[in-house]
N, C-alpha and C positions, 0 to 999 in steps of 0.2 A: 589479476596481479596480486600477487600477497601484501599486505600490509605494513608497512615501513617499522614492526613491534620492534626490531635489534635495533633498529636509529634511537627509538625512545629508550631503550634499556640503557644504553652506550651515554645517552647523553644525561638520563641521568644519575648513572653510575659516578658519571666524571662528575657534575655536579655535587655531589656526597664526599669525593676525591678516595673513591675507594678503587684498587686493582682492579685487573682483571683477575689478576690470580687470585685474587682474595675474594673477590665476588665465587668465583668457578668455586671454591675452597668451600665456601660458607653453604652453598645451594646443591652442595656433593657433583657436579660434574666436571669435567677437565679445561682448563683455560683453551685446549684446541677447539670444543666444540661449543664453550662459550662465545669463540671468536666467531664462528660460523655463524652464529643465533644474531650477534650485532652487528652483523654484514649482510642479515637478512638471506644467510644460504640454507638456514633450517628452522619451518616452523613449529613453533611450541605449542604445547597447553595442559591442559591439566595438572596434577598437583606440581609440577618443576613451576609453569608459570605462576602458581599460587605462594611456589618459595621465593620466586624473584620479586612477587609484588611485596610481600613480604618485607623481604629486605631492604629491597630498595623504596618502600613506604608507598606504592603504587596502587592504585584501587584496580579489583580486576576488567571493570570498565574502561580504564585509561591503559591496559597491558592488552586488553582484546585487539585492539587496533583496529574495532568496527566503525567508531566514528572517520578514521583515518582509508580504510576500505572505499568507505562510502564518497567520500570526498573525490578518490582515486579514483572511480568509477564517472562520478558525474563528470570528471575534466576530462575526462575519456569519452566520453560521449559531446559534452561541448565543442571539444577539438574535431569530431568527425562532423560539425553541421557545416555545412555548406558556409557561413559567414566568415567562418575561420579557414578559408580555402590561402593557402600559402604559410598557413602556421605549423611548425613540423617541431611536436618534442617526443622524444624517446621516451619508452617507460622508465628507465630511471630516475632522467629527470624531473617526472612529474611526482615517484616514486619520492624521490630528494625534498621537490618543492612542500610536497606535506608535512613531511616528517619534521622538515625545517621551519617553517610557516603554516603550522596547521589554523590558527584565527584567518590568517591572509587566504587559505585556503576555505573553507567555509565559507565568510565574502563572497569571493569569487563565485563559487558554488548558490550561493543564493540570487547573486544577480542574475546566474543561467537561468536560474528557474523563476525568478520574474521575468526572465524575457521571454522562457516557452511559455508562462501565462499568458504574457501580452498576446503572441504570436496565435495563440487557442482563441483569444476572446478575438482578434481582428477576423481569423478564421470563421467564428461562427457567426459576425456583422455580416462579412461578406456573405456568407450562406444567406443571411435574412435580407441582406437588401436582391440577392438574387432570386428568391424563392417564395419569402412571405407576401401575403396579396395585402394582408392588411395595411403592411406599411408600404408596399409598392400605390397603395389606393394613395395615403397622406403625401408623402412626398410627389404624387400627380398633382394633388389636390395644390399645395404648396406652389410647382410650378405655374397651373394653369392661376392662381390668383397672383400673383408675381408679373407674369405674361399681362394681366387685366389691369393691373397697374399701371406698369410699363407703357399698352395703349393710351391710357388714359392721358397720362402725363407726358405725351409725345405729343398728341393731340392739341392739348395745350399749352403747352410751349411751341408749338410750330405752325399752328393756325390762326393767324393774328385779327380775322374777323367771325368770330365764334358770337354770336349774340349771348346774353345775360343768360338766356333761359337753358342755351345748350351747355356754358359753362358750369352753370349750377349741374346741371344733369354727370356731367363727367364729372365734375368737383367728388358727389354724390357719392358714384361709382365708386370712385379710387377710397374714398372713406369708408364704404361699404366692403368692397376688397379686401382693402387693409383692416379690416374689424377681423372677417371672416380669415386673414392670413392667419392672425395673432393666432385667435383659438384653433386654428389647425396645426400652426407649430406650437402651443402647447401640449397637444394631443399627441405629437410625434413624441416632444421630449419625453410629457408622462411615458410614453408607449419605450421609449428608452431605455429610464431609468427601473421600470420594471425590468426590462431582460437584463439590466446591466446586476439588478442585485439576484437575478437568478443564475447568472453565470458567475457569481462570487465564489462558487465552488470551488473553482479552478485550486487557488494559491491554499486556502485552507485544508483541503481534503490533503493536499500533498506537501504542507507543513507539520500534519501529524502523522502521515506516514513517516515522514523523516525522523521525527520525534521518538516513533514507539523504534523504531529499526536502532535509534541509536542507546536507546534501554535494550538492546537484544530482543525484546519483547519479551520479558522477562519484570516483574515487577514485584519484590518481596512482600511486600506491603499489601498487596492485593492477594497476593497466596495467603496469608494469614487472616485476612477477613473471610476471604470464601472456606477457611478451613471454619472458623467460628460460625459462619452462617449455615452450612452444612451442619453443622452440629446441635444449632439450635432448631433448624427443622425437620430433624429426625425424629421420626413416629419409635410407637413401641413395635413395629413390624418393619422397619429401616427408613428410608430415605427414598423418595422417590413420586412422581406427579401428583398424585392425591394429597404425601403431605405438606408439599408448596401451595397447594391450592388450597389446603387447609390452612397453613399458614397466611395467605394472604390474606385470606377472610378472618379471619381472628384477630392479626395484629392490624392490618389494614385498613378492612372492610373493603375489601377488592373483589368483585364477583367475576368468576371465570365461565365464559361463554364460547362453546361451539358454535361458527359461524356457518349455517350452509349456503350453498352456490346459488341461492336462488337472492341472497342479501350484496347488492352491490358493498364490496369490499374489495379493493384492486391490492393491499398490503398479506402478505403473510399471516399476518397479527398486527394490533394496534390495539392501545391503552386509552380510555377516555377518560382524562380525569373529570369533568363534569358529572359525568354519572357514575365515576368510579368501579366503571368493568372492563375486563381485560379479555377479549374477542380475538378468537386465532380461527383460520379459517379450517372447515372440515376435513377439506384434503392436506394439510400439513402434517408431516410426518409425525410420530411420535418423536422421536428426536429433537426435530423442533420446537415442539409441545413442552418438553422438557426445559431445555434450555431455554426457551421466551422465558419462562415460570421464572426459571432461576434468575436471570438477567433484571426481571420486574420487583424481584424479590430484593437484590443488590440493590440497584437504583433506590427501595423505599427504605432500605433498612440501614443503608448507611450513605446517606449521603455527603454527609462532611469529611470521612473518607476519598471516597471517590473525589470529592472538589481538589483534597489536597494534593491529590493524586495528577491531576491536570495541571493544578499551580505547580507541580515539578519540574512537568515538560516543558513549561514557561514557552507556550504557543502566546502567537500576538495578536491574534485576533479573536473576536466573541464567534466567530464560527466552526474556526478550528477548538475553541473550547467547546461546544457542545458537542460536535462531533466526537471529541475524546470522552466526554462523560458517557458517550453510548456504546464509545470501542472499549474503556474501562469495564464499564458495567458486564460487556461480551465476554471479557477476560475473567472478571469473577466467579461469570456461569460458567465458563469454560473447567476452570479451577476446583467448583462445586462438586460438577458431577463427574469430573476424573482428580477428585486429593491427589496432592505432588507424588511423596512418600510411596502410598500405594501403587498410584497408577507408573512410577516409576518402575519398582517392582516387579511389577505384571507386563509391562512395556521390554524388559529385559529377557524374564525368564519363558516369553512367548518370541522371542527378539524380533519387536515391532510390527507383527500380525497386524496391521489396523484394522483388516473386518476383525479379527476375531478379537480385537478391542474394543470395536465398535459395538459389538454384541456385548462382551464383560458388563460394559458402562452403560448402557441402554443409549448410545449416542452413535451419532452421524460418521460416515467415512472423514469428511469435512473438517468434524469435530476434534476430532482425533488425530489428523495430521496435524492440523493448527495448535493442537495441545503440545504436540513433540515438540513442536519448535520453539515452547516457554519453556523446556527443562533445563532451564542455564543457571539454576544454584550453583552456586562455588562450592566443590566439594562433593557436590549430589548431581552431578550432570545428567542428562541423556546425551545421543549420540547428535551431532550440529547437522540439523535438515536445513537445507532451504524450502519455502513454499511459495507455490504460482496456484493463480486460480484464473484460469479461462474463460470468458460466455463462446456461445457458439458461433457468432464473428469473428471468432479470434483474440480480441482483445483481452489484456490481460485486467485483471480487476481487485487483483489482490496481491500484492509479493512481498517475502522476507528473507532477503538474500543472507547469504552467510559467508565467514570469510575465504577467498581464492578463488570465488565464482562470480561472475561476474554476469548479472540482470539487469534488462533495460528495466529504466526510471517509470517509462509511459509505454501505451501503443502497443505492437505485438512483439510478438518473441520469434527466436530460429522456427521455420516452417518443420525443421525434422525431428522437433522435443515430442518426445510422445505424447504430449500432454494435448499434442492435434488430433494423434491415430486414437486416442482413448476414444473421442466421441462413437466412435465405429464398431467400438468393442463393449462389451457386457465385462469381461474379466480388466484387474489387474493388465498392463503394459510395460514390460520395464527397458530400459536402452544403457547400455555400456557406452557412454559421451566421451568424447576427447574435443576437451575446447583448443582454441586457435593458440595458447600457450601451453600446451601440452598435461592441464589438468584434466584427470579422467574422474570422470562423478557414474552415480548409478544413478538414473534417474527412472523413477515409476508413478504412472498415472493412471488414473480411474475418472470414469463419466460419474456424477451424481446428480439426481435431483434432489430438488428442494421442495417437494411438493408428490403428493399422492396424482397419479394421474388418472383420470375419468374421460367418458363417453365427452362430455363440453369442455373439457378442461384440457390444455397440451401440458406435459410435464416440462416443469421451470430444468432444464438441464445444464450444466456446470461440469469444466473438467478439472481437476485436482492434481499437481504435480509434487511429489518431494523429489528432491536432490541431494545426494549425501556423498563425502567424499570417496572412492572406489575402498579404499580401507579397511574402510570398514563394512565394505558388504559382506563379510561374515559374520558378524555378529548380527544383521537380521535374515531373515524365511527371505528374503527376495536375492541373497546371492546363493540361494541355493543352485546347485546345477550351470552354476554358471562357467565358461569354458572362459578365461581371462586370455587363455593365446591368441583368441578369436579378435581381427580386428575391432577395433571402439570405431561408433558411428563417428564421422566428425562433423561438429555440430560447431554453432555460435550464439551469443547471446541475444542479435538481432542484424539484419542485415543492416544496419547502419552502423554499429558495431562491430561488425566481425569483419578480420582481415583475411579470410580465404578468398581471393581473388576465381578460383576457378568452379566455385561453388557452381551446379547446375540448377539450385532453386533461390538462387539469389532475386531479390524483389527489387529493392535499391543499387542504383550504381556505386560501383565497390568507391572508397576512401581513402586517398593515399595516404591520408592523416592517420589511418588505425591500424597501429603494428598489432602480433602475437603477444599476448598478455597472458 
């Protein structure tokens, strides 16, 4: 569903108490099709939205309509769960309700998503009281001294000639019992609050996804650091693995270590600061080899940056803050080894090659998708991807939706996104999509590992999806040859989601709740 951007124009046009005609007048287009843009029948952007923020004194953040996207997606998804079964709003309405109440919206939005936490954490109780033996052992333990109690003190309340010595005996017992209950139900609680702070995950991980999605993932402030740090560890022969590793050891005193298969290491890479060496394991690509450097290199060289950077996002908890000091730090390596500027450039005049970007840049397929989708300077755009990233379960494990496309929050995605058939393929996949509101995206994915594969070792495999609006498939290599008269697959965002009733790979029972969006 597009994003309510004409409702916020409109309102605050009229707040200012300026025309239509004189807004249409000042921004050069015609009061007819400004009328359009404020009734939301035509999306904008580029420089015309950069003369309406303009005038209208609007930051391009507040004119995107991402945070208001985002909103409109998760009541979309709330509305289709099973608790809301007799709740029935139309996309406009809900369309309305943001644009009108977007704080009320939010709210809203956040208590969904403390209740899909709660509903995760009750989920995986229930997994452990079905499945772990360790606490299945305690909570026996618990009953059977409970149970011993119980005799005990039946016993002696209902046996009214018990001699002294057998009294004492039971007395004993149930004392003895009850010692032994205590430390066993303290053994359960400890065993408790361990899993309960390992499943803290849950709410954090997915208050800074929310966080960086509603920056676009896009952050200026960190493109200009990695443009400085790039610059200061450039050799006199350029930029590149030797001189971060020289750099680290110099300004550091960071020693870089080849790890091989024979050193238990179950990480990628890992930093010890104790000893102060920085251990990537053998089979990791050069790519990765790369960018750790770079990422280790952010992290030490600026870190009062990067904090301020986190205190923007104004996350609430100490988890989802550190988790962003290490998505941060991602983004500066990201930035490092592909410059805005340039790698824009190259990104154009190849139109979106990502191997053959990937190669330019000495980085990853991965890499390089994830990079497109920071190119949201005002003024200096790239073309707007969405990106998914897969394991081979299916689950999704990464995503950066973009606006008029609509991606589940959690769990898996439509079974027909190629981003399932890549696993199968060695090449590039692309698919001509038509979602269930009749927006047609180009969508292409590729398998990747993350890891050199070996005789002991299985390669870590991941599939990689962009999404871009059908549009613009000409200005990249992947609409080439492409036959647009040809039916588009039709696809949805997840079968809990999607309002095609006669889908033949539907997984979930369809939702009356979820119209065409």
């Amino acid at each position: 569903m597009r994003a309510p951007i004409g409702i916020k124009i409109r309102r605050r046009r009229l707040e200012i108490g300026l025309s239509q005609a004189g807004l249409a007048k000042e921004i050069g287009i015609s009061p007819a099709y400004l009328n359009l843009i404020e009734n939301n029948k035509r999306a904008i952007g580029g420089k015309l939205l950069l003369r309406i923020g303009e005038r209208l004194q609007l930051s391009l953040a507040e004119l995107s309509g991402a945070s208001e996207a985002r909103s409109i997606q998760l009541i979309e998804e709330m509305l289709a769960d099973p608790l809301m079964k007799g709740i029935s709003l139309d996309q406009n309405a809900i369309r309305d309700f943001v644009a009108r109440f977007p704080e009320a919206a939010i709210a809203l939005t956040r208590l969904y998503r403390s209740y899909i936490d709660a509903m995760a954490s009750i989920d995986v109780y229930i997994h452990r009281l079905q499945s772990d033996p360790l606490l299945s052992e305690l909570l026996h333990l618990v009953l059977n001294r409970i149970a011993a109690i119980k005799s005990g003190a039946e016993i002696l309340a209902s046996v009214p000639d018990l001699t002294d010595d057998e009294q004492k005996r039971f007395i004993g017992t149930i004392n003895n019992e009850s010692a032994d209950l205590t430390m066993t139900v303290r053994n359960l609680v400890a065993y408790f609050e361990r899993t309960v702070a390992q499943q803290k995950a849950f709410s954090p991980m997915a208050e800074l996804d929310e966080a960086i999605i509603s920056q676009q993932d896009h952050f200026p402030q960190l493109e200009e650091l990695a443009e400085k740090l790039r610059h200061e560890t450039t050799g006199p022969n350029g930029w590149d693995e030797s001189t971060l590793i020289r750099a680290l050891q110099e300004r550091f005193g960071v020693r870089f270590m080849r790890v091989p298969r024979s050193v238990s290491m179950p990480e990628q890479h890992r930093f010890d600061p104790t000893t102060n060496e920085f251990r990537v394991r053998a089979s990791a690509t050069a790519a990765t080899r790369l960018f750790q450097l770079a990422r280790l290199y952010a992290l030490k060289a600026a870190p009062e940056i990067l904090e301020q950077s986190v205190d923007a996002l104004e996350l609430t908890s100490d988890e989802a803050k550190k988790l962003a000091r290490g998505a941060l730090a991602s983004y500066v390596a990201g930035a490092m080894l592909m410059p805005y500027e340039r790698f824009l450039k190259d990104a154009t005049t190849w139109q979106y090659d990502i191997d053959l970007l990937a190669n330019l840049y000495n980085s990853s397929f991965e890499q390089v998708a994830h990079r497109l989708v920071t190119l949201r300077r005002p003024g200096a755009e790239g073309l707007p991807f969405g990106f998914l990233r897969a394991d081979r379960t299916g689950r999704l494990t990464k995503r950066l939706p973009i606006s008029g496309l609509t991606l589940p929050v959690s769990g898996y995605g439509c079974a027909l996104w190629p981003i399932y058939q890549a696993f199968g393929s060695e090449r590039i996949v692309r698919q001509v999509a038509v979602f269930p509101g009749g927006g047609r995206f180009l969508l292409i994915a590729k398998s990747v590992s993350k890891r050199v594969s070996n005789y002991h070792e299985q390669p870590l495999v991941y599939s990689i999806m962009l999404a871009f609006d059908l549009i613009h498939a000409d200005r990249t290599v992947y609409g080439q040859g492409l036959d647009l008269s040809h039916e588009a697959v039709p696809v949805g965002p997840s079968c809990l989601l999607c309002s095609r009733q006669d889908c033949s790979h539907r997984q979930e029972a369809f939702s009356s709740r979820v119209s065409a969006s």
